[in-house]
LUMLOVO-558152 format. One record per atom (N, C-alpha, C): residue in one letter; atom name; y, x, z. Coordinates in Angstrom, 2 decimals, padded with zeros to 5 digits, always signed. Example, Ala and Ser with C-alpha at 12.3 -4.5 7.8 and 13.67 -1.06 7.14 Angstrom:
BEGIN
+------+------+---------+---------+---------+
: code : site :      c2 :      c1 :      c3 :
+------+------+---------+---------+---------+
:    A :    N : -005.69 : +013.19 : +007.80 :
:    A :   CA : -004.50 : +012.30 : +007.80 :
:    A :    C : -003.30 : +013.20 : +007.80 :
:    S :    N : -002.25 : +012.85 : +007.08 :
:    S :   CA : -001.06 : +013.67 : +007.14 :
:    S :    C : +000.03 : +012.90 : +007.87 :
+------+------+---------+---------+---------+
//
This chain:
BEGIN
+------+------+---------+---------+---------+
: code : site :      c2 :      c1 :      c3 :
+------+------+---------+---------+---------+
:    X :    N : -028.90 : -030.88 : -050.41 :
:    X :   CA : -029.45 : -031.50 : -049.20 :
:    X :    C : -030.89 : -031.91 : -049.46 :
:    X :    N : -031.62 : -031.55 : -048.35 :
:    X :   CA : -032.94 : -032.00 : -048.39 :
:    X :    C : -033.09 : -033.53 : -048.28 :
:    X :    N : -034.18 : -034.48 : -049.10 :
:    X :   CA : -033.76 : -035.84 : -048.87 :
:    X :    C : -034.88 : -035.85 : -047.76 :
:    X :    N : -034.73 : -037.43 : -047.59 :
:    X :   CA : -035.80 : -038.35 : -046.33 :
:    X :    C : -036.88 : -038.22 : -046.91 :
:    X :    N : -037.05 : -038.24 : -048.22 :
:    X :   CA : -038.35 : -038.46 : -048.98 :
:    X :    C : -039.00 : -037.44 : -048.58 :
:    X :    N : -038.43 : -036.04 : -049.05 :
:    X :   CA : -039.13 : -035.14 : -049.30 :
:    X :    C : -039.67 : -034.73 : -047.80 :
:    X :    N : -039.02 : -034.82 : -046.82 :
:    X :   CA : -039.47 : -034.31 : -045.15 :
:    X :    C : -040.05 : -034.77 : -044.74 :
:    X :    N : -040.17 : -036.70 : -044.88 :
:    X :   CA : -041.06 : -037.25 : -044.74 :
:    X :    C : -042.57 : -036.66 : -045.91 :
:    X :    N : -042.47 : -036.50 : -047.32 :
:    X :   CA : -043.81 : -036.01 : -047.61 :
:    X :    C : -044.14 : -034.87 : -047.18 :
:    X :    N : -043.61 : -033.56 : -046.84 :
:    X :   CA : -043.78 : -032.10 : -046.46 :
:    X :    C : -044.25 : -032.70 : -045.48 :
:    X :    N : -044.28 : -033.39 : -044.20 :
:    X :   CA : -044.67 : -033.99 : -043.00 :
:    X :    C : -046.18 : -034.66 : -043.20 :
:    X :    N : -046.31 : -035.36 : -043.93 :
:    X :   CA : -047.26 : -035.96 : -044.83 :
:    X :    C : -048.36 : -035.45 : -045.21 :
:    X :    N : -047.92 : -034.34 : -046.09 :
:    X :   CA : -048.80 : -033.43 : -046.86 :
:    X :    C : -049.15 : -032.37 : -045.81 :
:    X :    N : -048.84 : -031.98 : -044.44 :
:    X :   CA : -049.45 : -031.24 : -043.37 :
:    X :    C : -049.99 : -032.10 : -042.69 :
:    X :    N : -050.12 : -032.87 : -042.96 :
:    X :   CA : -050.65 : -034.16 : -041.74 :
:    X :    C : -050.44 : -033.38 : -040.08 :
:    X :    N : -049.15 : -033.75 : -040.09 :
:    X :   CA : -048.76 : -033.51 : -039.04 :
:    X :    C : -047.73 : -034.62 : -038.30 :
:    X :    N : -048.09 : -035.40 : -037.05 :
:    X :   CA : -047.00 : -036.16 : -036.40 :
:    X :    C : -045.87 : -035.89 : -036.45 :
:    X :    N : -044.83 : -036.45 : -036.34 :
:    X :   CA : -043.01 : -036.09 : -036.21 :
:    X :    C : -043.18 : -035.16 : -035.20 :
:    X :    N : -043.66 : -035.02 : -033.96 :
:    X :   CA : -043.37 : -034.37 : -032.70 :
:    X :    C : -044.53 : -032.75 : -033.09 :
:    X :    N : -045.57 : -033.05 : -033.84 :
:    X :   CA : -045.69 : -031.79 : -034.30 :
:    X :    C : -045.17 : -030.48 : -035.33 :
:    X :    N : -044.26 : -031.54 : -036.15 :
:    X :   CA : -043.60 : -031.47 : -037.12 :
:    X :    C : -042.23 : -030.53 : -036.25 :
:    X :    N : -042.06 : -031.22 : -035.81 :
:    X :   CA : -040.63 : -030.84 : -034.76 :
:    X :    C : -040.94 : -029.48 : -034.00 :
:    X :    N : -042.65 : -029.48 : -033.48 :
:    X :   CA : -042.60 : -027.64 : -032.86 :
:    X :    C : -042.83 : -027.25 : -034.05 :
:    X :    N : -043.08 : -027.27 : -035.46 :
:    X :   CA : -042.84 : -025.97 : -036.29 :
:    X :    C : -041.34 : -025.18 : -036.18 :
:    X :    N : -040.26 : -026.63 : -036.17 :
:    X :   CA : -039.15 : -025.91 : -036.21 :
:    X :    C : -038.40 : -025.37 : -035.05 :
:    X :    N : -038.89 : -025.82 : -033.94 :
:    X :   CA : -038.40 : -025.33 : -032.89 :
:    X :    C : -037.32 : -027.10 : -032.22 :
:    X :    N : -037.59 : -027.98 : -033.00 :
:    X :   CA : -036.72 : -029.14 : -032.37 :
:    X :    C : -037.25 : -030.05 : -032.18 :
:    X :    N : -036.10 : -031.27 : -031.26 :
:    X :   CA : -037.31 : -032.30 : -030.68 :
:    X :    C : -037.65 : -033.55 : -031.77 :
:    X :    N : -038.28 : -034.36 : -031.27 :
:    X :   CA : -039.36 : -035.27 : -032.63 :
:    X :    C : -038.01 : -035.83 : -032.92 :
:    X :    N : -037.32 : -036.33 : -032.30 :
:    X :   CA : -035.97 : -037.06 : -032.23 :
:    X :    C : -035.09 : -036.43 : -033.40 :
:    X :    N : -035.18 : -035.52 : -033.76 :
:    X :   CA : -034.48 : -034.74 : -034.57 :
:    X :    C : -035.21 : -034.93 : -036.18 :
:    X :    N : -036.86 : -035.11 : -036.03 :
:    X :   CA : -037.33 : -035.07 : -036.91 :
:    X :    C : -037.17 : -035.88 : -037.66 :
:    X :    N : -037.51 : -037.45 : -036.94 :
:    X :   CA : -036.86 : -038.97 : -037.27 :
:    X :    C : -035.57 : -039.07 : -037.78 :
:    X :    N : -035.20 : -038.38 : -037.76 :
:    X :   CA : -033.68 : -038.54 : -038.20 :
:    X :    C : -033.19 : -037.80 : -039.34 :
:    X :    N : -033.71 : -036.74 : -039.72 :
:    X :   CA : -034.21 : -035.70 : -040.72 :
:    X :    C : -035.22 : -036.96 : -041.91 :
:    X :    N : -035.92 : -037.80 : -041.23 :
:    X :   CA : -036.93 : -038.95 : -042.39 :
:    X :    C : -035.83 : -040.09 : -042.35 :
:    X :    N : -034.79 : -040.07 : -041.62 :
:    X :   CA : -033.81 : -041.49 : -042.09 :
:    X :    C : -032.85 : -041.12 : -043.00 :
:    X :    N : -032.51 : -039.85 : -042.47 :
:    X :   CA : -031.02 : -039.73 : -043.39 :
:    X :    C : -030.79 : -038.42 : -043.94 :
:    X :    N : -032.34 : -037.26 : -043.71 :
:    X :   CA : -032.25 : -036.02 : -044.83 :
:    X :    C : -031.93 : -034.97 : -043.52 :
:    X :    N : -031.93 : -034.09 : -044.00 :
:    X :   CA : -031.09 : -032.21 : -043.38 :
:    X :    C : -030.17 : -032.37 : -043.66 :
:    X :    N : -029.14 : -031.95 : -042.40 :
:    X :   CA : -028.11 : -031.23 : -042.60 :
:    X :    C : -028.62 : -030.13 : -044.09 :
:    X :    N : -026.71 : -029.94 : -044.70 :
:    X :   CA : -027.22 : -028.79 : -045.57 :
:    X :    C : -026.39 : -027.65 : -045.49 :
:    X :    N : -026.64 : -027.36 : -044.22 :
:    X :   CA : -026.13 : -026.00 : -044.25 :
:    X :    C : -026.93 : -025.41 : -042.70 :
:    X :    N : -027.20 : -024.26 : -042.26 :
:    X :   CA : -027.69 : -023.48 : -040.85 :
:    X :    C : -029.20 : -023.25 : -041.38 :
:    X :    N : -030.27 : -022.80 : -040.23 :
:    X :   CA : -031.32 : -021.73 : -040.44 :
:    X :    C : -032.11 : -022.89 : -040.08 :
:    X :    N : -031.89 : -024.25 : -039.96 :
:    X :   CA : -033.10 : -025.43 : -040.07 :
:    X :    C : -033.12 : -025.62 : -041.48 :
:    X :    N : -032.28 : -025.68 : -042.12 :
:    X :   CA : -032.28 : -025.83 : -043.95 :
:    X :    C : -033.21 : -025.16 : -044.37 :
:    X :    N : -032.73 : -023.56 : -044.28 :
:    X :   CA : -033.42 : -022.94 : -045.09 :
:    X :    C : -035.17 : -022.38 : -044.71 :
:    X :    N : -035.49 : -022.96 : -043.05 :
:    X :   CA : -036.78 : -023.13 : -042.71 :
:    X :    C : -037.32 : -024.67 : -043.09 :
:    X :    N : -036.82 : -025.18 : -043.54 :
:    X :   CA : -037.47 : -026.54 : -044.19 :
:    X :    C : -037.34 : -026.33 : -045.47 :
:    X :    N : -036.78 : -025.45 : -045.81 :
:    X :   CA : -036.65 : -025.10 : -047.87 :
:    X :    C : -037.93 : -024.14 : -048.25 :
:    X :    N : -038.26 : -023.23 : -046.87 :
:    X :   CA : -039.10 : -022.59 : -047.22 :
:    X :    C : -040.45 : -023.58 : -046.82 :
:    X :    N : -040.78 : -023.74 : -046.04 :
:    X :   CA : -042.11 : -025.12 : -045.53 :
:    X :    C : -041.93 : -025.96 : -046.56 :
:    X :    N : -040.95 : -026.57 : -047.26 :
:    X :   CA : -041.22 : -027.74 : -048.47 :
:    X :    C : -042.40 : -026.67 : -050.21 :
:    X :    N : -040.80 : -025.57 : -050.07 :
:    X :   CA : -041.75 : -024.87 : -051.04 :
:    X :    C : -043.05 : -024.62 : -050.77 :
:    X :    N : -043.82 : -023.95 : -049.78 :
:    X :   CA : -044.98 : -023.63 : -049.78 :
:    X :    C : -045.88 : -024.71 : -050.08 :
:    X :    N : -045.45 : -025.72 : -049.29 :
:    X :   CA : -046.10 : -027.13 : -049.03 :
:    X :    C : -046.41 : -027.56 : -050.59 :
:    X :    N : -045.35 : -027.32 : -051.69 :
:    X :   CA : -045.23 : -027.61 : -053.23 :
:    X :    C : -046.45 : -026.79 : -054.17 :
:    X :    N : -046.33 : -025.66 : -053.66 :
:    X :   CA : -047.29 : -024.67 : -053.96 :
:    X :    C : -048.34 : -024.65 : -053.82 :
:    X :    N : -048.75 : -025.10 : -052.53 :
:    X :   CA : -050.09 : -025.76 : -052.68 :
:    X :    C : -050.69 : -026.90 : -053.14 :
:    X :    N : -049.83 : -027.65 : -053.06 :
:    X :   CA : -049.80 : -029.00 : -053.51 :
:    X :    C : -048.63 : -029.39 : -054.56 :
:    X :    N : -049.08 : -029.10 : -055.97 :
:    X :   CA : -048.18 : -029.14 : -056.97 :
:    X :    C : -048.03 : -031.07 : -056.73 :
:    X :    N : -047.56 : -031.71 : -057.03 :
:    X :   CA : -047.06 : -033.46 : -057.77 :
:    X :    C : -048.20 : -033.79 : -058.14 :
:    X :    N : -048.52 : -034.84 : -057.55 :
:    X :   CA : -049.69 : -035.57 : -058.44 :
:    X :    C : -051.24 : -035.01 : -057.83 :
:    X :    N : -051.47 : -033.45 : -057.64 :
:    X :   CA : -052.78 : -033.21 : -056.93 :
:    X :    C : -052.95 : -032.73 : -055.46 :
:    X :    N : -053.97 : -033.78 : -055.18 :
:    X :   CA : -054.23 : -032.85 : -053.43 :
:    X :    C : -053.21 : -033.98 : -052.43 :
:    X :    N : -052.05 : -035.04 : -053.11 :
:    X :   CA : -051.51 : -035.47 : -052.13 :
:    X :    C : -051.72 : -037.35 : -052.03 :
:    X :    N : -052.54 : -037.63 : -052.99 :
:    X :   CA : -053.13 : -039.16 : -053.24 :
:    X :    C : -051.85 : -039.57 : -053.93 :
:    X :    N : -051.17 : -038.69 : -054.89 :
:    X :   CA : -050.26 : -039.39 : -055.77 :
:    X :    C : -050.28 : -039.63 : -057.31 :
+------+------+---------+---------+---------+
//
């Protein structure tokens, strides 16, 4: 399962609002908020489009550079 942490930083690190965040995936902000309280579901084709957006997001931004950490 994807945590709160990490969706909230992938969110973060695009500097993108919840409700912009939400048209990448096709859902409403309401969904997104809730995805930063209590994580992804872990299973369907929102998982594995937030597994791929976290990775890239990682890739460009390894830990520690590029994200003020």
């Amino acid at each position: 399962m994807i945590s709160s942490q990490q969706v909230i930083a992938a969110r973060k690190s695009v500097r993108e609002s919840q409700e912009a965040f939400a048209a990448r995936f096709g859902v409403d902000q309401s969904t997104v908020h809730r995805w930063e309280r209590v994580g992804v579901p872990d299973r369907g084709t929102t998982l594995m489009a937030i597994q791929r957006v976290i990775s890239e997001i990682e890739g460009l931004h390894p830990v520690g550079e590029g994200t003020g950490q």
